[in-house]
C-alpha positions in Angstrom: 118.5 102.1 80.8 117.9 102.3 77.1 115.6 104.3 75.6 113.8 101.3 74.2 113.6 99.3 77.5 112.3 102.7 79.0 109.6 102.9 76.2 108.5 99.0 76.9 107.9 100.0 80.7 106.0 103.0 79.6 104.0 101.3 77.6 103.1 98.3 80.2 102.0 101.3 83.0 99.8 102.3 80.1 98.3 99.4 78.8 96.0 98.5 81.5 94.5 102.0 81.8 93.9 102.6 77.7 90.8 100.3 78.0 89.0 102.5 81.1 90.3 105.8 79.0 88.6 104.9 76.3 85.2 103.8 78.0 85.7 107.2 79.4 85.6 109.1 76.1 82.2 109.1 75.4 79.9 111.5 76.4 77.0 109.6 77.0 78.8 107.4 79.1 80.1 110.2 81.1 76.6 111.5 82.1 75.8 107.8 82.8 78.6 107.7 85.3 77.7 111.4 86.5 74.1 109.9 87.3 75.8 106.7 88.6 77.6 108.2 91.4 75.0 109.1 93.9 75.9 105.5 95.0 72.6 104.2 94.5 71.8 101.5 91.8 69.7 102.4 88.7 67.9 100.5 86.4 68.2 101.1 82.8 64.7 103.2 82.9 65.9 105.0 85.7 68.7 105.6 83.4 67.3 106.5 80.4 65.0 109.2 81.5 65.9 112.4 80.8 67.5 111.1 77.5 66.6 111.1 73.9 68.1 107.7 73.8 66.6 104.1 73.5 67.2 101.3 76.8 69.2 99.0 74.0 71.4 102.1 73.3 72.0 103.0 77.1 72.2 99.1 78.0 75.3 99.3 74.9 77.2 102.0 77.1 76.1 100.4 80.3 77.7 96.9 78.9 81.0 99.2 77.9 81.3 100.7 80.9 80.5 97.1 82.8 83.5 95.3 80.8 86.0 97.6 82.1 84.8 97.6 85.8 83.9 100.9 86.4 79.9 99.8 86.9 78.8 96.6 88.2 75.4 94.8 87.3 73.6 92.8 90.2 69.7 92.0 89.9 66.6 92.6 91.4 63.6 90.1 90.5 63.2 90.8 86.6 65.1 94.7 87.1 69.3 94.8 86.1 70.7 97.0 88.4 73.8 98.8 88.1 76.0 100.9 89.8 79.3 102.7 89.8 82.4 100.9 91.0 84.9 103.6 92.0 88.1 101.9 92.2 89.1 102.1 88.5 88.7 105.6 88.6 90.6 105.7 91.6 93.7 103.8 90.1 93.4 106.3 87.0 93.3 109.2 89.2 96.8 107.6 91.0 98.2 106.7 87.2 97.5 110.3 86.5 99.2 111.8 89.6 102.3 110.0 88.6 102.4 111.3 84.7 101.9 114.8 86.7 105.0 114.6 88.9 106.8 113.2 86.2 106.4 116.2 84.0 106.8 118.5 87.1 109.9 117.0 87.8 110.7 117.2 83.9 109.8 121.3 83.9 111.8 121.5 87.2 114.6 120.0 85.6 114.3 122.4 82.2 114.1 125.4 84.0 117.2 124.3 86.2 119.4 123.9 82.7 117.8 126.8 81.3 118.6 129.1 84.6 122.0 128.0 84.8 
């Protein structure tokens, strides 16, 4: 296999993670997600309290998080609810495994040629 054809399948196991990474990479949307996963749904006061930061700001995370799947919106009367939906974090947590045996399997293989 070239090293190109090995770069464009690289690239395509990547590609569908990079959106929920960079959802991720916010800290506000981490401690959303953090409240998030007692399992319950939240309203967007629920959310907000405890925080220095406005509903529209928390609803802009919320929406972030919501367009990559990792929290679902259902409603209540008037009330948006939302609540965490685990499975993208679950299929990161696999994608990550597999970058981890790969470089364990790399380091084995270094310290093999190096040994010998």
């Amino acid at each position: 296999m070239s090293p190109k054809t090995n770069s464009r399948r690289t690239i395509a196991k990547v590609r569908p993670h990079a959106p929920v990474f960079a959802a991720l990479g916010d800290e506000t949307r981490l401690s959303l997600l953090v409240k998030l996963s007692d399992g319950q749904p939240h309203s967007i006061s629920q959310l907000t309290g405890g925080s220095n930061l406005t509903r529209q700001a928390i609803t802009k995370h919320l929406r972030v998080l919501e367009s990559v799947g990792i929290v679902r919106c259902g409603r209540s009367g008037r009330e948006s609810l939302f609540e965490l939906d685990p499975e993208p974090i679950e299929s990161i947590k696999q994608y990550l495994n597999q970058v981890s045996q790969q470089w364990d399997q790399a380091l084995s293989r270094l310290k093999s040629f190096i040994e010998d």
